[in-house]
C-alpha positions in Angstrom: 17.8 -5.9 12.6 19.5 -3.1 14.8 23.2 -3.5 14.5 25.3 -1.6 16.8 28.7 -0.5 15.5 32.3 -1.9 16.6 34.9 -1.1 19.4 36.5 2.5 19.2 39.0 4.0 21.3 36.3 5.9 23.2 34.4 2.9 24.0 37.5 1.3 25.5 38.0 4.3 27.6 34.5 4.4 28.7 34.7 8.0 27.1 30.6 9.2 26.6 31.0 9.4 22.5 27.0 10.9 21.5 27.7 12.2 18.5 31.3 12.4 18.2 32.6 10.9 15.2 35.2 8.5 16.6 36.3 5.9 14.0 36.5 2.2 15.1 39.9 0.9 16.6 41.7 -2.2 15.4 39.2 -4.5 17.6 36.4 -2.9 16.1 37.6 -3.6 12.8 38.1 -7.1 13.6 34.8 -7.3 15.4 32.7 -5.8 12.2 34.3 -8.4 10.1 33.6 -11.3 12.2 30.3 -9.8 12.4 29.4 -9.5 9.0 30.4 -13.0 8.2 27.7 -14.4 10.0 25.1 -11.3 9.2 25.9 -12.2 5.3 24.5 -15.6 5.3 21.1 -13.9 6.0 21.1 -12.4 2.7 20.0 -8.6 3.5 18.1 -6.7 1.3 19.1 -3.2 2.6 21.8 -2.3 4.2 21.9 1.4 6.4 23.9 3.0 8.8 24.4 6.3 10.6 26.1 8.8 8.9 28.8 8.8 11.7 32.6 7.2 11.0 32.2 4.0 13.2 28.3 3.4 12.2 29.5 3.4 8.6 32.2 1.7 8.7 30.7 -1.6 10.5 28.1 -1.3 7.6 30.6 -1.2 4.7 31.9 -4.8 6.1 28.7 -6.6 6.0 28.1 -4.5 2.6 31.1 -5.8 0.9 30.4 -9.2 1.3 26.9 -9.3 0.5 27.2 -7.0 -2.7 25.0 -4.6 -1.2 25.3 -0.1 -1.7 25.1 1.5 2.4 22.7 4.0 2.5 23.3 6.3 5.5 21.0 8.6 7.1 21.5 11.0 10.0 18.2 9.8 12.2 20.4 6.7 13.4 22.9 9.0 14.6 23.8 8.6 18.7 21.9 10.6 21.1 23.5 13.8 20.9 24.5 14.6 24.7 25.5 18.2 25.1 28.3 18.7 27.1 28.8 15.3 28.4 30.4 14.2 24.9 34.1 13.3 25.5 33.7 13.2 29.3 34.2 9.9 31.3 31.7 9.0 34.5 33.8 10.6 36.6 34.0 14.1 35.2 30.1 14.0 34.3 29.3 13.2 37.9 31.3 15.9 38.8 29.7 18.8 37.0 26.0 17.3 36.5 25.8 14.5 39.7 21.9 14.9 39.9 21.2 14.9 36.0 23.5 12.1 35.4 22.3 9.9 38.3 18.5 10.8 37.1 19.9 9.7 33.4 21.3 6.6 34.5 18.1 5.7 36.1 16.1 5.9 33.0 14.2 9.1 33.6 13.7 10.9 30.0 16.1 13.9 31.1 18.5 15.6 28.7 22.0 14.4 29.0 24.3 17.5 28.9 21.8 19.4 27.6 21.1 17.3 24.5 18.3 15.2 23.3 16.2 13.1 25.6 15.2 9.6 25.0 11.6 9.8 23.5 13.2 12.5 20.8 16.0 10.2 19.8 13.4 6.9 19.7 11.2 8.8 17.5 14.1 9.7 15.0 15.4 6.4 15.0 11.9 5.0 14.3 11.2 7.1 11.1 14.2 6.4 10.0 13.6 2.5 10.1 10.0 3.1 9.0 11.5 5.2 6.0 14.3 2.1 4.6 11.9 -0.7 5.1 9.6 1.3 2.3 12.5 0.1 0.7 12.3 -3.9 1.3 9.6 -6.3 0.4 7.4 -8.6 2.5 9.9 -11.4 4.3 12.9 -9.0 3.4 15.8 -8.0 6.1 17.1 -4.4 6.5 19.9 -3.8 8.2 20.7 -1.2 10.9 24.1 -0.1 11.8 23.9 2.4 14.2 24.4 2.9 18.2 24.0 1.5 21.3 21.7 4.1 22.8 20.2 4.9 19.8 18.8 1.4 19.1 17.5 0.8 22.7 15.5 3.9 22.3 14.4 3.1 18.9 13.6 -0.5 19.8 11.4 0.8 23.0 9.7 2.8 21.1 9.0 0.3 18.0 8.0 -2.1 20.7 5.2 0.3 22.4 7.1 0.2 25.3 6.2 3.3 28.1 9.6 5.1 28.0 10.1 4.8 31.5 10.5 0.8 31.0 13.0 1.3 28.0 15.8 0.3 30.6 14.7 -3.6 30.7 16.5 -3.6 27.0 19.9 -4.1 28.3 22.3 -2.3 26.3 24.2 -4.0 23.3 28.1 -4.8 23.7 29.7 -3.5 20.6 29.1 -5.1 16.9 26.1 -7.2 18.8 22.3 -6.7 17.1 19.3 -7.2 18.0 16.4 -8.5 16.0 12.9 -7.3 15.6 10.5 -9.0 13.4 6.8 -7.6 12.2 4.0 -9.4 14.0 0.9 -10.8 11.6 -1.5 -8.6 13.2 0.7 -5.2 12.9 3.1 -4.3 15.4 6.7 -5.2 16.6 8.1 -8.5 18.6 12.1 -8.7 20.1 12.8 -11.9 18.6 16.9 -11.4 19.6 18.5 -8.9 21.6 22.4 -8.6 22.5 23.1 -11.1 20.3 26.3 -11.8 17.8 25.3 -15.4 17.1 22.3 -16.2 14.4 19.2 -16.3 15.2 17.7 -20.2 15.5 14.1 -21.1 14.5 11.6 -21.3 17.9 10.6 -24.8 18.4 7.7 -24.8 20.8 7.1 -28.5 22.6 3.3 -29.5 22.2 1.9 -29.5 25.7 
């Protein structure tokens, strides 16, 4: 499960955060405990987060309720974007228009300079490869990290060209999205954008 972290000042600001470590505001707060209510009664085996302030921090809440250590590892960070970080729209479009606009449209470009797409999928993969070593057959790790940084993790993990990446809409804040193991090896989106639990699929016989 890829959990992305709560509400911080930034995001209400629509202020580009990459790898700025901005805490979570008082709604985030809120929104990582009402989270992690619902997330508990799934009983997680492992529990990991970014190493960043508002990653963590949404982690520790699920964490404290389930009885669970948070392991954090820097591969789940945010994409790291250059010299976009702290900027709103406005001022990116302003300095990098034709990077920004070829960004926004999915291309696998380096936003302010920083880390494309496929390197930031690839991190984020190892990194989920590396905890579930870590959790038995039928087990549940849990993911806090970012918005951007699960969508490009989840593309990848889901064999997905990177130029189709963009049909995972992004995640609103302290919403997750769940991936489960197929039988015969690979990776199937079984929730996405969600902050309700997920219900077994009843198919109708035809």
């Amino acid at each position: 499960m890829l959990w992305r972290h709560g509400r911080t000042e930034w995001n209400a600001s629509s202020r580009f955060q990459g790898t700025t470590d901005v805490p979570l505001d008082a709604v985030g707060v809120a929104q990582a405990e009402r989270a992690a209510r619902d997330l508990s009664s799934l009983g997680p085996d492992r529990i990991v987060a970014s190493d960043l302030d508002r990653a963590r921090t949404t982690a520790q809440a699920l964490a404290d309720l389930v009885g669970l250590d948070v392991a954090t590892d820097a591969d789940l960070r945010e994409t790291y974007a250059g010299d976009w970080q702290g900027l709103v729209r406005e001022e990116i479009v302003a300095r990098d228009r034709e990077r920004y606009h070829a960004w926004i449209g999915g291309a696998d470009v380096r936003p302010g300079g920083g880390e494309t797409r496929t390197e930031v999928g690839l991190r984020v993969q190892l990194a989920v490869e590396r905890h579930l070593a870590h959790v038995g057959d039928g087990g549940v790790l849990v993911v806090a990290t970012h918005g951007g940084a699960a969508r490009a993790g989840m593309g990848r993990m889901l064999g997905l060209p990177v130029e189709h990446w963009a049909v995972l809409g992004g995640l609103v804040n302290c919403a997750w999205s769940v991936l489960e193991e197929g039988r015969e090896g690979g990776w199937r989106l079984v929730e996405h954008n969600a902050r309700s639990l997920p219900e077994e699929l009843v198919v109708d016989a035809l």
